[in-house]
N, C-alpha and C positions, 0 to 999 in steps of 0.2 A: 774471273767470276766463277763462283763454284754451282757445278755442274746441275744439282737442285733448284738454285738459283734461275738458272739459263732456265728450266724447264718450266718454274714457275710462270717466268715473263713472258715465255713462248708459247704457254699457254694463252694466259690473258690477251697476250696479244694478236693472236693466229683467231683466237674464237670472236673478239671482237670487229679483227678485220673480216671474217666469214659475216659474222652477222651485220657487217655494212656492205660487203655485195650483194646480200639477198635482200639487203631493204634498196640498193640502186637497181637490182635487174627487178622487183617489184615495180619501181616508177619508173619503171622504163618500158616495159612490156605486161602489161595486166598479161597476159597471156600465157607467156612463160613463166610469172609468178606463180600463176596456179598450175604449171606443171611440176613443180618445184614443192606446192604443196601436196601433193597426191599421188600416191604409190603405183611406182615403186621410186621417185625421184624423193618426197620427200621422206623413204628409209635412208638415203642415201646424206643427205641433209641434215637429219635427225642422227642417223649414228656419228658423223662428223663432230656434231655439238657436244653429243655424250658420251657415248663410247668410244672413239676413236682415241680422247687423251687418256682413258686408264690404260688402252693398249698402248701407248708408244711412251708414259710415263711408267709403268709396268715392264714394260721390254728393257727399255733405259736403268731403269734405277730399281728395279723389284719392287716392295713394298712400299719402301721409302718415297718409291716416283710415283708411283697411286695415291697415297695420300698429296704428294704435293699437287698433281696433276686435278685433283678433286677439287684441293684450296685454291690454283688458278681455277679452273671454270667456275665457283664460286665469286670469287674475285671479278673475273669478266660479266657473270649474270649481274651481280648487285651495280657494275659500273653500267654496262646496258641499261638497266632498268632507271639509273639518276639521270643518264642521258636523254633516253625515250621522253621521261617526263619532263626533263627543262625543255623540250622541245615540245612537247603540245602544255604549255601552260594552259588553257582554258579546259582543255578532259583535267588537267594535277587539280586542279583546284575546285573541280564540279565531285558531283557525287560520286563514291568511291565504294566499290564491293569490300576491299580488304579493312575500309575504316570502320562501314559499317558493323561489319563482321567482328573489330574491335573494339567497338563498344556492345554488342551484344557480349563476346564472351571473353574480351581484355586484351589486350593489344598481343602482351609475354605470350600468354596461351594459344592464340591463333595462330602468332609466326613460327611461334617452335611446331605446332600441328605439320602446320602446311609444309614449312622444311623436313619436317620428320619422313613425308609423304615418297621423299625423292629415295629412299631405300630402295623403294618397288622397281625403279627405273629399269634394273638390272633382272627385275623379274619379268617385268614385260618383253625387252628383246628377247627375254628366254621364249616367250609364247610367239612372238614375231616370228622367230627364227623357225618355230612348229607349222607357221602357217605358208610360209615362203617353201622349206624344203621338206616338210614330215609329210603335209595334207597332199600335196599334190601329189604324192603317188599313190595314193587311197583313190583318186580321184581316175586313174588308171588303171589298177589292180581290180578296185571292188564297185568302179562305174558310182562315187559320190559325187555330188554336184559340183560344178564347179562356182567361183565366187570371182565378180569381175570386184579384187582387192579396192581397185583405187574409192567405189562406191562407199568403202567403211573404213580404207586407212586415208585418212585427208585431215586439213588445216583449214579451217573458215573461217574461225571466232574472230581473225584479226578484223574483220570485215565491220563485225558491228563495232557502231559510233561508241565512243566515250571511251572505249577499252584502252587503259595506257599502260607503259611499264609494269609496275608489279603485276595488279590485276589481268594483263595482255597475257604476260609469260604464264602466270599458273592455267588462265583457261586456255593456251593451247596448249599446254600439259594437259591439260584434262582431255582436248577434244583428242588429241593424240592415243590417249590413256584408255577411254571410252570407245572409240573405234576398233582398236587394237583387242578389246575386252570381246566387245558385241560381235567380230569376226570369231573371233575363236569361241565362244560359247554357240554360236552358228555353224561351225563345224561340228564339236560338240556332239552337236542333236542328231548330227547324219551317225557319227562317229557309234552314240548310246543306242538308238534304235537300232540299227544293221546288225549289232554284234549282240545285247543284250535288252532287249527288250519284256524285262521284269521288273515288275514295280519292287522299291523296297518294304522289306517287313516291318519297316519303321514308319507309322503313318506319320508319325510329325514330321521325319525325313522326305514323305511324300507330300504332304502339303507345299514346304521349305522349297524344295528341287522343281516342284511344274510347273514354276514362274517360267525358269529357264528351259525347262524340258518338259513341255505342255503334251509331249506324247505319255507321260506319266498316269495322265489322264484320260488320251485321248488312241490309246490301243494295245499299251503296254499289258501281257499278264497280268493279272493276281500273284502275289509273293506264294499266297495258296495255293497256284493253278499246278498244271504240269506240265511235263517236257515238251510233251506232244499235242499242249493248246500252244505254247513256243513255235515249235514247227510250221504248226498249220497258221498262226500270222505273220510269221517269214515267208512264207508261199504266198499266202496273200498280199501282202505288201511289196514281194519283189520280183516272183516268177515275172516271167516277159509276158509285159500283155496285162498285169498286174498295176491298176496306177500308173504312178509314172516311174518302175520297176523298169520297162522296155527300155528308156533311155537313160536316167539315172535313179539309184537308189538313194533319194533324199529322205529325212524323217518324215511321219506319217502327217504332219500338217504345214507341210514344205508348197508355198505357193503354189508351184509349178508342177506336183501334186493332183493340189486340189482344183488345180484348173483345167487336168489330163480328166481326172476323176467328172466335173461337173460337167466337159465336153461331150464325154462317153452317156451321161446321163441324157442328156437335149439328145443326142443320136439314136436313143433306144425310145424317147419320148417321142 
């Protein structure tokens, strides 16, 4: 059998046996499923499903074994996904996210969208990977806060009713997708306040950005200001004794914050 070949079927078939013991240790133990969902067990889970075959079809076979290693996990999702639903026939044949969504905007255009989406996949473990080894030592050096991960890298969606095959896979793509986003745009905020706390000269830029960085708004400079109105809200925001500066340097409307901030306030009242 030629060597491509082997890798092909050892994909499809490694991925699909993985993903029938975590649907047995699911019925078997609620408990242990949801360790399994929640970080840092389901990094470990998740990189198995996707990353793990470009590395060992990449090692194998170079480029040649990447592509094929991509077209088995393809191969395994689409065979997962007819499986899943001959199995719950009454969610395959009730109301469906992905059909409706095909007759809103046509069946061609949806699928190709939503497959198109899996590019990013490889940009997300990039941001995983900032949050597991880059953040935690900020969190030592410069006192940022810390973040219990499993709170915002998790798996739930399987949980609600009707979710089957197709529509199952993309929304825990997404909840995966979405945790992994709102973790790192949460660091982020410590990351932009601590270091540079200037608004930009770009008010459309400014409007655009204080969704995610509401200290924009809520203490950052003037683009106009100067160095040394800079200074003096780094002293204020961090010295010790400053907010919640004493124990960590979170952005300026970081809960734990504004709950150091409003305690001090009842103390003085």
């Amino acid at each position: 059998m030629h060597p491509l070949l082997q890798l092909y079927l050892g994909t499809v078939v490694g991925l699909l046996l993985l993903a029938g013991v975590c649907h047995l240790i699911g019925m078997a133990s609620r408990r242990l499923g949801d360790v399994l969902c929640r970080a840092p067990m389901v990094d470990v889970v998740l990189f198995a499903f996707t990353a793990l075959p470009w590395v060992v079809g990449a090692g194998i076979r170079g480029w040649a074994g990447l592509g094929v290693a991509v077209g088995g996990q393809i191969t395994a999702l689409l065979s997962w996904i007819v499986l899943h639903e001959l199995s719950h026939p009454g969610a395959r044949s009730g109301p469906r996210i992905h059909a409706t969504l095909d007759n809103i905007v046509g069946r061609l255009r949806n699928h190709v969208a939503v497959w198109w989406t899996a590019w990013v996949v490889p940009v997300f473990w990039g941001i995983r990977f900032g949050q597991v080894f880059v953040y935690p030592v900020l969190t030592w050096t410069v006192r940022l806060p810390k973040y219990k991960q499993s709170e915002w890298i998790n798996l739930t969606r399987q949980r609600f009713d009707g979710l089957v095959g197709y529509d199952l896979i993309w929304c825990l793509y997404c909840d995966w997708m979405t945790g992994v986003w709102s973790l790192g745009a949460e660091m982020l905020r410590n990351v932009e306040s601590f270091w540079c706390p200037i608004r930009f000269y770009s008010q459309k830029k400014c409007e655009n950005c204080a969704v995610d960085y509401p200290d924009i708004n809520g203490g950052w400079v003037d683009a106009t200001g100067t160095m040394a109105q800079v200074t003096v809200v780094l002293k204020e925001k961090y010295a010790p004794g400053a907010g919640a500066g004493a124990k960590e340097n979170s952005w300026f409307g970081h809960p734990a914050r504004l709950t150091v901030e409003g305690e001090s306030l009842k103390a003085q009242g």
